[in-house]
C-alpha positions, -999 to 999 in steps of 0.1 A, spaced: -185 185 -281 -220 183 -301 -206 198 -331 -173 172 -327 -196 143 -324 -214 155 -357 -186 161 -373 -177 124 -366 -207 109 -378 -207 131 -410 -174 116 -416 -183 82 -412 -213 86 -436 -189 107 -460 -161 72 -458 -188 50 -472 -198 69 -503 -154 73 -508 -156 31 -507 -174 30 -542 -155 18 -572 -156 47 -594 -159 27 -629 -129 36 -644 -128 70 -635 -106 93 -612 -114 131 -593 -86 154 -601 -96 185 -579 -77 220 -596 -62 242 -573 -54 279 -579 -43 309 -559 -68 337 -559 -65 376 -557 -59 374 -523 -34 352 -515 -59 327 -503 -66 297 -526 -94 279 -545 -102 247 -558 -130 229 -581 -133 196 -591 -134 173 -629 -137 135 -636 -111 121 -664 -107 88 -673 -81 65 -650 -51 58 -672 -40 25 -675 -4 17 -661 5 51 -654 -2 82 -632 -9 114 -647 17 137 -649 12 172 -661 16 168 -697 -14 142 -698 -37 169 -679 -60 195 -697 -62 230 -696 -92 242 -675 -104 274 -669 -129 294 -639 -151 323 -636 -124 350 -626 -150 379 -621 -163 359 -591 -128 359 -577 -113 392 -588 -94 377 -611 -111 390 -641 -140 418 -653 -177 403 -656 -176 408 -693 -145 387 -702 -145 366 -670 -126 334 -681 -98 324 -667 -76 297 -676 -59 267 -654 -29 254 -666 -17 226 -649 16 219 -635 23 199 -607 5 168 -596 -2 158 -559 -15 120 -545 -51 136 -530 -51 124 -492 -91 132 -491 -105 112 -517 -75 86 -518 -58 69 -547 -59 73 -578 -78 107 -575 -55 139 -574 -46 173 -568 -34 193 -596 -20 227 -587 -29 251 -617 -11 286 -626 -40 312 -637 -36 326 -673 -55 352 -691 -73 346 -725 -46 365 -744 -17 341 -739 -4 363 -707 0 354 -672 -30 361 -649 -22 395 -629 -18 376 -594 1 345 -609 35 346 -597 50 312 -600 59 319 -637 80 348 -627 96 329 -606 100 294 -627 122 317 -651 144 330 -628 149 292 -612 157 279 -644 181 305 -652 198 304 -625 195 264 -621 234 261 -620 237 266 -586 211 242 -574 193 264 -551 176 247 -521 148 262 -499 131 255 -467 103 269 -457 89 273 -422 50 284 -422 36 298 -391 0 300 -386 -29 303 -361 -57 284 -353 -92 308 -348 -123 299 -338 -159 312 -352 -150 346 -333 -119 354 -351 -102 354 -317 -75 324 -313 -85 291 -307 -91 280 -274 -87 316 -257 -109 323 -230 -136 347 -242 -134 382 -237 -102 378 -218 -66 363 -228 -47 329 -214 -15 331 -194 19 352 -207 37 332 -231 65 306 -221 50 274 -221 32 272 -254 64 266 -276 66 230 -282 42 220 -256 24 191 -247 -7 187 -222 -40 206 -217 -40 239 -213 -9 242 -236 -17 231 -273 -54 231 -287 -61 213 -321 -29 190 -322 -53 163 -341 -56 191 -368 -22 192 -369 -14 157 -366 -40 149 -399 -23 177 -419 11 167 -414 -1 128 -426 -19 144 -459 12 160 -468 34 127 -463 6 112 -485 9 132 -512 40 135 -520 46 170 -505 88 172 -488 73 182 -454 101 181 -429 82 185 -393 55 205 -375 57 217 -339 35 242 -313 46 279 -311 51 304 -287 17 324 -291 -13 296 -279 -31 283 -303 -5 290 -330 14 262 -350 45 260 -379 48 232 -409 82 228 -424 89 221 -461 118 210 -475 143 212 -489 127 212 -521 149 228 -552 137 258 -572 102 261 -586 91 229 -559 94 249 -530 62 274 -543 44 245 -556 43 222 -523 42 254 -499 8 267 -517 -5 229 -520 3 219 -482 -15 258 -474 -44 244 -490 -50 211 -474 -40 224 -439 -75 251 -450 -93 222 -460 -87 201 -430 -97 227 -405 -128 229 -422 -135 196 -413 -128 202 -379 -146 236 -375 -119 256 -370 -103 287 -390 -67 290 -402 -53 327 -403 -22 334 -417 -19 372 -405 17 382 -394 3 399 -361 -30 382 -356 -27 393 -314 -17 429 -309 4 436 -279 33 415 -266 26 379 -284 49 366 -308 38 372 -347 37 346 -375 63 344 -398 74 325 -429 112 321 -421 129 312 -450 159 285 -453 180 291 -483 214 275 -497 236 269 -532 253 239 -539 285 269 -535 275 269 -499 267 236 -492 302 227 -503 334 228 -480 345 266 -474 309 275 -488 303 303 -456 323 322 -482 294 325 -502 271 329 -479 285 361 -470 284 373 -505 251 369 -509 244 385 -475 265 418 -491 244 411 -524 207 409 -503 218 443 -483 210 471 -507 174 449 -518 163 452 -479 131 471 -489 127 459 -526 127 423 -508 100 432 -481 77 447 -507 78 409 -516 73 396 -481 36 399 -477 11 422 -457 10 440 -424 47 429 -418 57 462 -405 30 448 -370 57 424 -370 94 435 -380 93 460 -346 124 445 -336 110 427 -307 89 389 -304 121 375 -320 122 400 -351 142 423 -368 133 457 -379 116 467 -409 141 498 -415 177 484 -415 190 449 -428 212 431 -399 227 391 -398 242 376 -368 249 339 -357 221 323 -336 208 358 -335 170 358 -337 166 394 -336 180 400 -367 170 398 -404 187 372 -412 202 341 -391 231 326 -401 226 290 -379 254 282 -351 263 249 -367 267 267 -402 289 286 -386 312 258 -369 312 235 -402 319 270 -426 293 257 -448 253 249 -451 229 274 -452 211 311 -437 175 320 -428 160 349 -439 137 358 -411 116 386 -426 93 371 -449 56 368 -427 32 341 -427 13 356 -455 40 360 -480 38 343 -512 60 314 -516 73 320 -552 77 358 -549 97 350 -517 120 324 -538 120 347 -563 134 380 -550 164 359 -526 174 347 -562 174 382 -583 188 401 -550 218 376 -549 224 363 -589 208 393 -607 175 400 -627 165 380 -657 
């Protein structure tokens, strides 16, 4: 409670100091995704433009220290930031924002760990078919121990049951966390869809989207970072590991919404199916896309499929991938891809569902 009651004053001291006119100037705060999978941000005053909001073309290239983040050797450390998207910034407030950068080496060539311009290729080739994704991030809450949040010390809280969805003491911990980071995304612009408890305690899921094509990477890895930088605030750690809990609690997963404008239309399960025989044969290329320490979660059990053989069923959680029951009923709308884990990376997850189905670029 000490360290809450800090916290509260620190903010209050903090909301002043945010008050002052800043003289014609704005904060546009450069965020990047480092080595490993976790990202990073600095910060650069430019002059407010008058009648307009910047947009990426207005925005200058940046760069960082890339030995300090293993993103480059000590002797030719520099790193570029190229900007492209643009984000409202919920912490410093309007006009300041938050410009997602993609890395890029001195040369002219992508930065070994950027994979959003992979990805942007294969969405604009295959732009015809409109591709729409949702993404559902899972994540848990840890506390200065590593252990989950709220979990008694040296022992472990009650089976799971009534975690999912709950509401009342003893059920949820750190729902004002939640409830801040699903408001900064609504602020800035970001397609979240909803947010609810799940089954392990102390865990929690964001939706987002639908967004179409290269969006869905770009507002997954920005909503990633403020829900790191609003548990900061609050003293709390956010771990993204797909078995953070050995033993019989439920893992964290990144289940992944996907449709066409083929499917979406009238007779569109059709295509659906076509693109389940078309996944099939990529079952392992696509989980060597689907992040780290998956196989502690694809055992087949918690509400997973395995890692060794590709399965779909209707309303079947188990398998590894869900075709929804009112997809089903209609013939049309959409599947979920239920292997990707919490750690995966947005754009290589987008990626791979488009190559496996439409072919390489």
């Amino acid at each position: 409670m000490a360290n809450r009651a800090v916290s509260t004053s620190r903010t209050e001291l903090l909301n002043k100091y945010l008050k002052l006119d800043q003289q014609g100037k704005i904060m546009a705060e450069y965020v990047w995704i480092d080595s490993t999978g976790g990202t990073r941000s600095k910060s650069r005053t430019l002059p407010e433009l008058k009648d307009k909001k910047y947009e990426v073309a207005d925005l200058p290239v940046w760069n960082f220290d890339g030995s300090s983040t293993d993103q480059a050797l000590g002797h030719d450390s520099d790193v570029y930031l190229r900007p492209c998207a643009v984000f409202n910034d919920p912490f410093r407030g309007s006009p300041n924002i938050i410009v997602l950068a993609e890395c890029w080496n001195p040369d002219g060539t992508p930065n070994k760990y950027n994979f959003r311009h992979e990805c942007a290729k294969v969405m604009e080739a295959h732009a015809e078919h409109e591709p729409w994704f949702g993404l559902e991030q899972e994540y848990t809450f840890l506390d200065s121990d590593d252990r989950p949040y709220g979990w008694p010390v040296g022992g472990f809280p009650a089976p799971q049951g009534p975690y999912y969805c709950g509401v009342g003491a003893g059920k949820v911990v750190l729902r004002d966390v939640v409830e801040a980071h699903y408001k900064a995304c609504l602020y800035a612009g970001i397609n979240i869809s909803g947010t609810n408890a799940e089954v392990l305690p102390a865990q929690w899921e964001f939706q987002v989207g639908p967004c179409t094509g290269i969006e869905m990477g770009d507002q997954l890895w920005i909503a990633r970072f403020f829900l790191s930088r609003i548990a900061e605030e609050f003293g709390a750690k956010v771990s993204l590991h797909p078995k953070p809990i050995k033993g019989p609690w439920n893992g964290s997963g990144l289940h992944s919404n996907f449709s066409t404008k083929e499917m979406r239309a009238e007779g569109g399960m059709k295509y659906i199916e076509e693109a389940l025989k078309a996944l099939e044969p990529h079952h392992a290329e696509c989980l060597e896309e689907y992040g780290e320490d998956n196989d502690q979660r694809l055992t087949g059990d918690c509400e997973t499929g395995s890692m060794d053989k590709f399965s779909w069923g209707v309303a079947n959680r188990g398998t590894s991938i869900r075709i929804p029951r009112e997809t089903a009923a209609r013939g049309c709308g959409y599947f979920e891809d239920r292997r990707p884990a919490s750690n995966a990376d947005p754009y290589r997850i987008t990626r791979v569902l488009m190559t496996s189905i439409f072919g390489k670029v």
